[in-house]
C-alpha positions in Angstrom: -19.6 -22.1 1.0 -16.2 -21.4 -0.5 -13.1 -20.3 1.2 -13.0 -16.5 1.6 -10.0 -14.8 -0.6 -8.8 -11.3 0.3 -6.3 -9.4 -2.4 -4.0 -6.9 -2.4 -2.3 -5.6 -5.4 -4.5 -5.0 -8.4 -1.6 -4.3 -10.9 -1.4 -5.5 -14.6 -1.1 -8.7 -13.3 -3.4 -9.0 -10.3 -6.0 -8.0 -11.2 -6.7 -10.7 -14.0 -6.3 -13.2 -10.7 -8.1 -11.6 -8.3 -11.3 -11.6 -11.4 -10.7 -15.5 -12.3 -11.1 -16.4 -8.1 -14.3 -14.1 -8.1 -15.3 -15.7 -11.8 -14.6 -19.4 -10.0 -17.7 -18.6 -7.2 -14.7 -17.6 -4.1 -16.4 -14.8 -2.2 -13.5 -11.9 -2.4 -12.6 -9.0 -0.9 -10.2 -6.4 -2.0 -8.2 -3.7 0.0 -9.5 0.0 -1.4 -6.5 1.4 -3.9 -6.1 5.0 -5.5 -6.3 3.3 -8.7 -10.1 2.9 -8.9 -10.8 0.8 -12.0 -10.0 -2.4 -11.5 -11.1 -1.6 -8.2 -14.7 -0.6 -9.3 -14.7 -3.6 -12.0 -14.5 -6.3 -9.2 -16.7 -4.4 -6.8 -19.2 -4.3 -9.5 -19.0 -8.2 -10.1 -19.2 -9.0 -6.5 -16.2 -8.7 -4.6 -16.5 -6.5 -1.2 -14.7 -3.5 -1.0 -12.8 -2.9 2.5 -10.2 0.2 3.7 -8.0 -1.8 6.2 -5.3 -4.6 6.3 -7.3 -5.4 9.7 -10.7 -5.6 7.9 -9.1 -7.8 4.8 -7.8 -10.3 7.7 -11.4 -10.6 9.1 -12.8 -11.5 5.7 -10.7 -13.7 4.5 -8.9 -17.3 5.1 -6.3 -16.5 2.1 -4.8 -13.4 1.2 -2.9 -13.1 -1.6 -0.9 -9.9 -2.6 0.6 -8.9 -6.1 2.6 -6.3 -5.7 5.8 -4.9 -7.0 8.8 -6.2 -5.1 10.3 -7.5 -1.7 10.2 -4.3 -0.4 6.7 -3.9 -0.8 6.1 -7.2 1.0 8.1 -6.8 4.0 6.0 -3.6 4.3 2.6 -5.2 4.1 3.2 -7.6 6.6 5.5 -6.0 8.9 4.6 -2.5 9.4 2.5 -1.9 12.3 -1.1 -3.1 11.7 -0.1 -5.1 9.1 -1.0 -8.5 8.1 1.5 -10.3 10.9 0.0 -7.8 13.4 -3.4 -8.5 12.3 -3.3 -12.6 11.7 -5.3 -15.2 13.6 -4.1 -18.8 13.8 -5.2 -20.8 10.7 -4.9 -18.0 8.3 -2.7 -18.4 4.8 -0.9 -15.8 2.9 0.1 -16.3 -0.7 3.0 -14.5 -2.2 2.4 -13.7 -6.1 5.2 -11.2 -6.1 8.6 -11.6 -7.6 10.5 -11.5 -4.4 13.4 -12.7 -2.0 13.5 -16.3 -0.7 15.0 -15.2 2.3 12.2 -12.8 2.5 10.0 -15.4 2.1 11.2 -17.8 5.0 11.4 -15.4 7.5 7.5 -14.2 7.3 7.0 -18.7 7.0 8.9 -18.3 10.3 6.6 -15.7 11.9 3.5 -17.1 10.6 3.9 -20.1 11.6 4.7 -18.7 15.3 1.4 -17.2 15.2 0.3 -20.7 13.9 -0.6 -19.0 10.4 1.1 -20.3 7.0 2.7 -18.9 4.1 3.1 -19.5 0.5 5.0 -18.4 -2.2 3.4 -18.7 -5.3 5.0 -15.9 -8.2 3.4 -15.8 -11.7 4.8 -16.0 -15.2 3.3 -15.1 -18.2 2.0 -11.9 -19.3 -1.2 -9.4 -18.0 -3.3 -11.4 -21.2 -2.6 -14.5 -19.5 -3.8 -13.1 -16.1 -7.0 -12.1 -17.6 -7.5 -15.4 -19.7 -6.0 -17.7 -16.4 -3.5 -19.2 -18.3 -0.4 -18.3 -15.8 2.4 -20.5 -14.3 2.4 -20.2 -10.7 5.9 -21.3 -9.4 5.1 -22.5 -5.4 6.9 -23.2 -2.2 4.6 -24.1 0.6 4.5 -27.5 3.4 2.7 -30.0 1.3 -0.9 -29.6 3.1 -0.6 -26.1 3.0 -0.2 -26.7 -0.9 -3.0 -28.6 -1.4 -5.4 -26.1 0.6 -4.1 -23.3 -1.6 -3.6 -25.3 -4.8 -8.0 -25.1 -6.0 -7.6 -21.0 -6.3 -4.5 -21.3 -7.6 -6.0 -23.2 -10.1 -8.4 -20.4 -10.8 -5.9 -18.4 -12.8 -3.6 -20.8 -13.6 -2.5 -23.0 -16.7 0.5 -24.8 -14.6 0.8 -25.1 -11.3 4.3 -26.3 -10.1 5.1 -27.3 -6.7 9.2 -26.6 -5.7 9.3 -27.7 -2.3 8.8 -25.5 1.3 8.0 -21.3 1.4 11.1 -19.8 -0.4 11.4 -22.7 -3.2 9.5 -20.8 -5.5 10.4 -17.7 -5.3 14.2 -18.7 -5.6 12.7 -20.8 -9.3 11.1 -17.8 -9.9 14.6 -15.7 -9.8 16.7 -17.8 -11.7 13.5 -18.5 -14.3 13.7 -14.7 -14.9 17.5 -14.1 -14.4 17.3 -16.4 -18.0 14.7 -14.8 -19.5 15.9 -11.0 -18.9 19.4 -13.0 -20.4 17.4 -13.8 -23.4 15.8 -10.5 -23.7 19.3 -8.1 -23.5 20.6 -10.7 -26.2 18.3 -10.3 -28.6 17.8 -6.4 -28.1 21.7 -5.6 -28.3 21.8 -8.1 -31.3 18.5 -6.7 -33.3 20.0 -3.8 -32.7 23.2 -4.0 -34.4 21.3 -5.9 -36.9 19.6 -2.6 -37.6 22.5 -0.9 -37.4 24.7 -2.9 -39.6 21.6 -3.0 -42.3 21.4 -7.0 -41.9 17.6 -8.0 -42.9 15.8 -8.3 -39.6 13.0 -10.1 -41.2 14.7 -12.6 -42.4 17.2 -13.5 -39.3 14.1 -13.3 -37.5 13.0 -16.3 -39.7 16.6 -18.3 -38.9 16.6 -17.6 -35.3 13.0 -18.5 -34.7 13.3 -22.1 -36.6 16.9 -22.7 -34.9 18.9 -23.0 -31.9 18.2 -18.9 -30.9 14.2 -19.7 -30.6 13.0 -19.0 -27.5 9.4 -17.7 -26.0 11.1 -14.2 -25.5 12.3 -14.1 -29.1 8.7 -15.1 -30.6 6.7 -12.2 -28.4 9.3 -9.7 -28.2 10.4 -9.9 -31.7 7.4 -9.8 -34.5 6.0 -6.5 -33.1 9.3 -4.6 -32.5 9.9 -5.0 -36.7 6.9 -3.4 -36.9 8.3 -0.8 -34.6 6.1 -1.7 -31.7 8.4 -1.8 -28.8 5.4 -3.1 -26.4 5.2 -7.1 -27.5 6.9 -8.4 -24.2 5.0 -7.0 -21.7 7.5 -6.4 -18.8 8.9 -3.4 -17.6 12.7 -2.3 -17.7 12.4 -1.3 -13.9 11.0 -4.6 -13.3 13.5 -6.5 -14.7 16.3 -4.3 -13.4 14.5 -5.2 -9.9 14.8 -9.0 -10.6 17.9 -9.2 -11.7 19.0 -7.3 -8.9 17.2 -9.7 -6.6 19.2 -12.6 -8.7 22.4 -11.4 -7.8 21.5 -11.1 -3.8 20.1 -14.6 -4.3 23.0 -16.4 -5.3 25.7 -14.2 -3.7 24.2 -15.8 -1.1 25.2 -19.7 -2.1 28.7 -18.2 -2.5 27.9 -18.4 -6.0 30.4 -16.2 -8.8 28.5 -15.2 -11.5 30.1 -14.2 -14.4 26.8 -12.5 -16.2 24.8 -11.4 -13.6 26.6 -8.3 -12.8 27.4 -7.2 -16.5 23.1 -7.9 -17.2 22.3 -5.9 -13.8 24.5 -3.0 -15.5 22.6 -3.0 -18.6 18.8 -2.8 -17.1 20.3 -0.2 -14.5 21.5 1.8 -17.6 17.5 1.5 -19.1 16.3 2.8 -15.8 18.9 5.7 -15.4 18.0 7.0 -19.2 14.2 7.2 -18.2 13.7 3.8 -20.2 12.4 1.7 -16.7 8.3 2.1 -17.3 9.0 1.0 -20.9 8.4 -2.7 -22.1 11.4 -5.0 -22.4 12.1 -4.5 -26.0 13.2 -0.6 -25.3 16.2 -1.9 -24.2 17.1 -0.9 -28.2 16.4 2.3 -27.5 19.8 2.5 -25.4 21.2 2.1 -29.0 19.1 4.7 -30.9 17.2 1.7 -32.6 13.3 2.5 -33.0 12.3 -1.4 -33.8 11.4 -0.7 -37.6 14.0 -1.3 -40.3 10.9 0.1 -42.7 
């Protein structure tokens, strides 16, 4: 019999990779959620529904959680009768969130007091890619601990790369999306003056994405928004304010001066305070009074 998966967190992105480790054959069981449809659609495939933290622990060998932030996390396993309360020697929990390294290294600590492991293992990619398995898990975890995990990461993911013990991936993670919120204020703030100053977007669209401005972010950000879809990068403002927030902490503490970080944290805080933070990426215009569409 396979290993027994428990999940908690069965957002846009979790739940495409809690229904690849069911799809796979791993017996899974899923902590009950207001949100009942993705809920309902995995309890209707054959996943087991339970209403505790306690219960999920019983189930399962690995839990992994998706869920919004650091925050979040500490709360799941440190608030009374959660998972570090409720772990048995052996057990493994896997970190898909976006989240602090030095978060991550203290529950390793704890767990591994309890004789428990932990694993961080964030995502990139998009909800489709969830749905489709094709993410990039980013992981930090002791080697055999790795390899134990590493057959239901594989469940859900295209790439699977390994960054050394629990904290190394989510401190890839952090800098990986420090660059790519970079990317995405840059092109926003330059589209929209290109809008502004009546330059063809279509066109410089055409340079940029056959020269040195190409870049993932540019190619699924960029096509929709010209047709004045704002929705192409799927990734909210609040998130990203979140992340690059968690950046900053990061290397602050390395000693390291940043000279963008703070000026980039400024402009996703400035989305969230003008009610712009549940809106995708590409909204960022929107500070500007650009729709998207020069039509």
């Amino acid at each position: 019999m396979k290993t027994p998966i428990g999940f908690i967190g069965l957002g846009m992105m979790g739940h495409g990779m809690a229904s690849n480790i069911l799809n796979k054959g791993y017996p899974l069981s899923v902590v009950a959620h207001r949100n009942r449809k993705p809920i309902d659609d995995l309890v209707g495939r054959g996943a087991r529904e339970v209403v505790s933290t306690a219960d999920l622990v019983e189930m399962s060998d690995i839990i992994f959680f998706c869920v919004r932030g650091a925050e979040e996390v500490e709360r799941l396993v440190y608030d009374e009768n959660g998972l570090l309360d409720n772990c048995r020697p052996g057990i493994i929990l896997v970190d898909c969130t976006t989240s602090s390294p030095v978060l991550s290294k203290r529950i390793a600590t704890d767990l591994e007091n309890r004789q428990a492991a932990f694993v961080d293992a964030p995502v990139t990619r998009a909800p489709q890619d969830a749905e489709a398995g094709r993410l990039n898990s980013l992981v930090g975890a002791a080697p055999k601990v790795f390899e134990t995990v590493k057959p239901i990461l594989d469940c859900y993911s295209e790439n699977i790369s390994y960054f050394g013990p629990p904290g190394a991936g989510h401190s890839a993670k952090l800098i990986n999306n420090f660059i790519s919120c970079g990317y995405t204020a840059l092109i926003a703030e330059g589209l929209s003056l290109c809008f502004k100053a009546g330059v063809d977007a279509h066109t410089l669209y055409q340079v940029m994405s056959t020269g040195g401005a190409d870049s993932g972010v540019l190619r699924k950000m960029v096509p929709p928004l010209l047709q004045g879809d704002l929705t192409g990068h799927r990734f909210t403002l609040s998130n990203a304010c979140k992340d690059v927030g968690y950046f900053k902490t990061f290397a602050e503490g390395f000693g390291f001066s940043s000279y963008l970080a703070d000026s980039l944290h400024k402009t996703y805080k400035s989305a969230v305070d003008a009610g712009l933070g549940d809106k995708m990426m590409a909204s960022l215009m929107e500070l500007h009074d650009v729709s998207g569409s020069d039509k």
